[in-house]
C-alpha positions in Angstrom: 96.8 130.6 103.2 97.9 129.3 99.8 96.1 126.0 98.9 98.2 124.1 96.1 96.0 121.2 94.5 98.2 117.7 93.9 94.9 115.2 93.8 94.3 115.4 90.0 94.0 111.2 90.1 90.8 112.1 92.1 89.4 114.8 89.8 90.8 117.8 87.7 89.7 121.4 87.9 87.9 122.0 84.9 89.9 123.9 82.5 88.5 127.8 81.6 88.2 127.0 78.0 86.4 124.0 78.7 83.8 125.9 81.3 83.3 128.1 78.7 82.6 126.0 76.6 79.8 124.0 78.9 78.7 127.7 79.7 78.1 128.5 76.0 76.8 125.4 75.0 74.4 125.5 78.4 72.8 128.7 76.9 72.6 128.3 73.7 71.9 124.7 72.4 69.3 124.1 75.1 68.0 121.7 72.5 66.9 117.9 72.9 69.5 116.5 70.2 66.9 113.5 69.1 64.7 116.6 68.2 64.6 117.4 64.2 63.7 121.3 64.6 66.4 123.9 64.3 66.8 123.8 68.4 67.1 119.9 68.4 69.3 119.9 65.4 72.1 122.6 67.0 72.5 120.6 70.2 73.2 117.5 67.8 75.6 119.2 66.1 77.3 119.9 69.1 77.2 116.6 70.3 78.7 115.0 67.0 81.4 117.7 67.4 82.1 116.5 70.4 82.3 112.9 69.3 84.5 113.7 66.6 87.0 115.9 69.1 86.9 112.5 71.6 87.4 110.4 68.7 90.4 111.7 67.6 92.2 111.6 70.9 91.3 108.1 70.9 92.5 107.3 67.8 88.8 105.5 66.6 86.3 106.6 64.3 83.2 108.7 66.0 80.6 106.4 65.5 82.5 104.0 68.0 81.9 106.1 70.7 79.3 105.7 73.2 78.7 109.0 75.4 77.9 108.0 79.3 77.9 109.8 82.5 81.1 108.6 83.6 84.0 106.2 84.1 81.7 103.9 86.2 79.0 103.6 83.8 81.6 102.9 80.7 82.8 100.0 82.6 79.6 98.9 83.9 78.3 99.1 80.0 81.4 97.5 78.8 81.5 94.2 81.3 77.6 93.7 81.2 77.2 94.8 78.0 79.3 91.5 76.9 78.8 89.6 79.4 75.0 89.7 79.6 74.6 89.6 75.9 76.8 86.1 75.0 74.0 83.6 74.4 74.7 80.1 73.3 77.3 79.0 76.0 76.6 76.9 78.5 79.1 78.8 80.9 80.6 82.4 80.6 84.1 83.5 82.2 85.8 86.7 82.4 89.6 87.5 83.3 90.4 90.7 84.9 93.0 91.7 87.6 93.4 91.9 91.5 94.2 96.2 91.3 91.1 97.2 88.7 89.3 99.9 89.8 86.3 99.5 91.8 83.9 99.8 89.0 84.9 97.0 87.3 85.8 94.9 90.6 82.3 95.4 91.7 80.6 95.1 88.4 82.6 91.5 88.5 81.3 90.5 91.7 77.9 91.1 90.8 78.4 88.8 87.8 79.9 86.3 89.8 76.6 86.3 92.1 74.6 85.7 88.9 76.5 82.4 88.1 79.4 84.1 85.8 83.3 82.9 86.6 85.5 85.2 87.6 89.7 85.1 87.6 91.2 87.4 89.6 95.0 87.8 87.6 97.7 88.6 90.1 100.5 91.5 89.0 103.9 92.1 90.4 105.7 94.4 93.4 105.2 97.2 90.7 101.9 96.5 90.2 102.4 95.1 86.4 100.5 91.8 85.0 102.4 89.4 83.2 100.6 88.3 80.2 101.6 84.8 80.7 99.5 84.8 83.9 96.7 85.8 81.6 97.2 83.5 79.1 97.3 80.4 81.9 94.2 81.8 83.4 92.3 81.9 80.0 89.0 78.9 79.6 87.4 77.5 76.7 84.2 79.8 78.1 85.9 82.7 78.6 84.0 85.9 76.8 85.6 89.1 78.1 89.1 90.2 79.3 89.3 93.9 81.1 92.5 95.0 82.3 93.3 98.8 83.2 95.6 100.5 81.1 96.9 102.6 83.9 96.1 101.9 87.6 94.6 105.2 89.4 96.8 104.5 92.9 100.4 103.7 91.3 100.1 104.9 87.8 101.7 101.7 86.6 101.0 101.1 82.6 99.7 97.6 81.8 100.8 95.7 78.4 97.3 96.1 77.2 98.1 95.6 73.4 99.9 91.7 74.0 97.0 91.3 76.0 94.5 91.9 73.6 96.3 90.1 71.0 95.7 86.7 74.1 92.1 87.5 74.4 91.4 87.5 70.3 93.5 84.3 69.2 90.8 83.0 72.2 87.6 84.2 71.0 87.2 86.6 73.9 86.3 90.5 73.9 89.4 92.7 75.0 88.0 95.9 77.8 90.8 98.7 79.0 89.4 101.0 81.5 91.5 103.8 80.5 90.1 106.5 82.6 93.7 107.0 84.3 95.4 106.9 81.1 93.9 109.1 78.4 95.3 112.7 78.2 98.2 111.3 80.3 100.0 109.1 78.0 99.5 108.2 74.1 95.9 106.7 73.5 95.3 104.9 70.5 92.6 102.2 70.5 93.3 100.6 67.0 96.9 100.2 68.3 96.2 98.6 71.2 93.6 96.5 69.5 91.0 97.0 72.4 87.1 96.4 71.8 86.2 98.4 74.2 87.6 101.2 76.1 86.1 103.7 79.3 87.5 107.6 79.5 85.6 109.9 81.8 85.5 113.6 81.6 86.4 114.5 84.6 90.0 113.2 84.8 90.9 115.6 81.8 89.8 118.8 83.0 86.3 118.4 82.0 82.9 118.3 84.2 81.7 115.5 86.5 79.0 113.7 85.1 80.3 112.8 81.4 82.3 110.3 80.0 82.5 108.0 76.9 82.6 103.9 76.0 84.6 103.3 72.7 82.4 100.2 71.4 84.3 98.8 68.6 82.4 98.8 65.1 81.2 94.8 65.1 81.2 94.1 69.3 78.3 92.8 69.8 77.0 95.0 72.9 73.7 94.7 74.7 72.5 97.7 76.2 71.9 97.9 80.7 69.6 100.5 80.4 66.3 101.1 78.7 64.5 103.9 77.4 64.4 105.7 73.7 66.9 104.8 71.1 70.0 107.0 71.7 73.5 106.5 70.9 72.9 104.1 68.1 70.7 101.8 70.4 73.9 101.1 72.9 72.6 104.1 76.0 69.4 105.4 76.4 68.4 109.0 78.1 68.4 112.6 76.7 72.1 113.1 76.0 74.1 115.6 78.0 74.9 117.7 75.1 77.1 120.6 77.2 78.9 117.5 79.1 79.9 116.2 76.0 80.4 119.4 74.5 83.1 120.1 77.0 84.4 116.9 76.8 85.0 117.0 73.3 86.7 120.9 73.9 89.1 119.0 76.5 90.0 116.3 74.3 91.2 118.5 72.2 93.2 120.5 74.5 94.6 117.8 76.0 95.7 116.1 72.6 97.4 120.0 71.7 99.4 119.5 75.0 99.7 115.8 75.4 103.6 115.3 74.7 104.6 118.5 76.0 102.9 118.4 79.4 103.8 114.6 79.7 107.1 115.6 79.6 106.8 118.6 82.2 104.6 116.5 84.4 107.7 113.5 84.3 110.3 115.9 85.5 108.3 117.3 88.0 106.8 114.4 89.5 111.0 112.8 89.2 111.6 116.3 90.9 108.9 115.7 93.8 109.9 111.6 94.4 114.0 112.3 94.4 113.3 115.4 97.3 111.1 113.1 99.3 113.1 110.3 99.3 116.7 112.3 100.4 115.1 114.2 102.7 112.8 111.9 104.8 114.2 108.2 105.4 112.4 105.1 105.6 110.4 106.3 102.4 110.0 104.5 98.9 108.0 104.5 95.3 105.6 101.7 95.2 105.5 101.1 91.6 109.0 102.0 91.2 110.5 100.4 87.9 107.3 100.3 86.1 106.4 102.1 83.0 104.3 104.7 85.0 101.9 107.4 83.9 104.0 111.2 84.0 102.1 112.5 86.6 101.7 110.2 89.3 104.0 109.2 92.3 102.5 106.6 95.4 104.9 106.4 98.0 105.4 105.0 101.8 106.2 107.0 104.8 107.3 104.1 107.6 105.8 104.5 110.6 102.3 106.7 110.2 98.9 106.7 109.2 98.4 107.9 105.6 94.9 109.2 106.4 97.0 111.5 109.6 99.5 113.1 106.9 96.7 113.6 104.6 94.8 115.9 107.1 98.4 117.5 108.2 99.3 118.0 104.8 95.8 119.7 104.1 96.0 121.9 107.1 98.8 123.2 105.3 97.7 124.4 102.3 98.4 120.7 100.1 95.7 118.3 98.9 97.2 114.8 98.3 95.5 111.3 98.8 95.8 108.1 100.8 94.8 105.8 97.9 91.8 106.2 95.8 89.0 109.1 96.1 86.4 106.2 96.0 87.4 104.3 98.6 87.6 107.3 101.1 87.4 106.5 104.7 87.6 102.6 104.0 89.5 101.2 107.1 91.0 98.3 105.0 94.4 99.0 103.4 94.1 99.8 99.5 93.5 96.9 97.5 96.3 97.6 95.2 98.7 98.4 97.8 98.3 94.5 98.8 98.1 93.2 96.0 101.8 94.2 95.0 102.9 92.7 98.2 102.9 96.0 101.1 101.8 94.6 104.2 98.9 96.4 105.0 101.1 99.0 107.1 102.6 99.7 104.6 99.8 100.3 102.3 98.2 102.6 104.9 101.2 104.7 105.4 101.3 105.2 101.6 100.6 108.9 99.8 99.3 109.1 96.2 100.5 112.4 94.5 99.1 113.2 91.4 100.2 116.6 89.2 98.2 118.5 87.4 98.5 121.4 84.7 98.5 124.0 87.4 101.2 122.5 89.5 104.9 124.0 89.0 108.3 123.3 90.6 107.8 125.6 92.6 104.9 124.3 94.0 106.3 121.0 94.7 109.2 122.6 96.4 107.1 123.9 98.5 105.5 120.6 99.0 108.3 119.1 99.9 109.1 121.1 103.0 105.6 120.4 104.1 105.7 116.8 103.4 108.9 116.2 105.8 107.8 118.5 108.6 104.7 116.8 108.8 106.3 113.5 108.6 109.3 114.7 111.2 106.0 115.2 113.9 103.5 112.7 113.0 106.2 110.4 113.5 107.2 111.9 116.8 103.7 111.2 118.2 103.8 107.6 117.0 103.9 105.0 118.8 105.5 102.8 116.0 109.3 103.2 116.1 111.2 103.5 112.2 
């Protein structure tokens, strides 16, 4: 049996050029890069490579950049990093939003427990914040504002730039988890006047394990882990020089085909949402209306359990999602799901497809069919009338 892979939200396969590149960079700059021998000295010149290939699909200058092991750890660095660091204020208050992903919903509750306000900013049906509601919600104390700049369950695009602009005029730092976003849609971190800014490798076709914290030149950052005196002082341990390495080789690859694929990956995931919704009723986009990233479609199917058509859909050769990969097995409905008003039915009845550079028309042709036979008898064995 064919197995066609429409999960990429979750993780991408990594790219050949890029394994080679990890392959290459695993045998031959073996090196520790804080070494000044020729060995030490060729694995940091492939991990300033790499920062300079990140960098530029970033749009910030190399030195800004932090490497890290992943999303997680860029918005853990990011929110304590601030957070932890701002001395001198009686009280400290941070902004971020109800559908941010669980790394910086976590990292927020565990400030919260050590005596740090939190405002949880509502967003709309499409899962879109208003700024306004930001700018009501802003405090006299508040230090940090992180909002995602594209949400991993609906794709929806948030107006991180106005935003920003809110959190400077107040004195506060401005954090964009943009692990959903780069290599999807335009990234540039001067233009949307971030200070801080999380990508991980693993969404762009590169290795598990690596990602990277754009630290603006000035933030004042404290560090959450302690050891030697890497990465300018910001994260210490060895660096992962062939994580980065093939980080910075897709980067690149995925600023050669940025406008190109986004426009592929647009039609096709318009192809895949029109099919669905004239073949099999009592379906709709959640999202719908919002600026969306190209590749990514979260819809409802009335009357089943999302976590049912994932299995049927997998026994069929498809590999599609019931919300995020992170949250796997969690009996509550998705978080973001609620929060743009699904009742949590709904929400668990709702498929997240995400396209990849593999995927082709005729792929999601071929999805379709399997999508509304498995519908047609999951809803045959429900008890739940549509």
């Amino acid at each position: 049996m064919q197995r066609f892979y429409f999960d990429h939200n979750a993780t991408t396969p990594v790219s050949p050029e890029v394994l080679e590149t990890a392959v290459e960079c695993l045998g031959q700059a073996y090196g520790n890069a804080s070494s000044i021998h020729h060995f030490g000295q060729a694995a940091k010149q492939r991990l300033e490579k790499a920062r300079r290939q990140v960098a530029a699909l970033m749009g910030c200058q190399e030195r800004e950049l932090v490497f890290v092991s992943g999303g997680t750890e860029a918005d853990n660095l990011a929110l304590f990093g601030i957070v932890r660091n701002t001395r001198g204020r009686e009280s400290r208050h941070i902004i971020t939003t109800a559908i941010e992903h669980p790394a910086v919903l976590n990292a927020c509750a565990q400030l919260q427990r050590e005596g740090v306000a939190v405002s949880y900013v509502r967003v709309d049906a499409h899962g879109v914040v208003d700024p306004d509601e930001i700018r009501q919600a802003l405090r006299p104390d508040t230090v940090l504002i992180s909002v995602m700049h594209a949400n991993n369950e609906l794709g929806t695009v948030q107006p991180v730039a106005e935003i920003a602009a809110m959190a400077h005029e107040a004195g506060a730092y401005m954090h964009a988890d943009g692990v959903q976003a780069l290599g999807k849609i335009p990234v540039d971190v001067d233009a949307l006047d971030v200070d801080l800014y999380s990508v991980s490798g693993h969404k762009i076709c590169a290795p598990k394990g690596i990602g990277a914290l754009y630290v603006r030149r000035g933030t004042r950052l404290g560090a959450i882990q302690f050891g030697g005196h890497h990465e300018r002082e910001r994260r210490a341990g060895t660096e992962n020089v062939p994580g980065a390495a093939a980080l910075g080789r897709a980067a690149e690859i995925a600023g050669e085909r940025l406008e190109a694929e986004a426009r592929r990956l647009g039609e096709l995931r318009d192809r895949l949402e029109s099919a669905i919704l004239e073949r099999i009723p009592h379906t709709g986009v959640n999202g719908a209306g919002a600026a969306r990233t190209p590749n990514t479609t979260n819809i409802y199917f009335d009357g089943i359990e999302g976590e049912a058509l994932v299995i049927a859909l997998d026994l069929r050769g498809f590999a599609v999602s019931s919300g995020a990969a992170c949250s796997s097995g969690a009996v509550e409905p998705s978080h973001v799901l609620t929060a743009i008003g699904l009742a949590p039915d709904r929400a668990r009845a709702s498929i997240r497809f995400s396209l990849g550079h593999a995927n082709t028309a005729e792929q999601a042709d071929a999805l379709v069919e399997a999508v509304a036979a498995a519908v047609a008898h999951l809803r045959k064995l429900s008890p739940v009338a549509v």
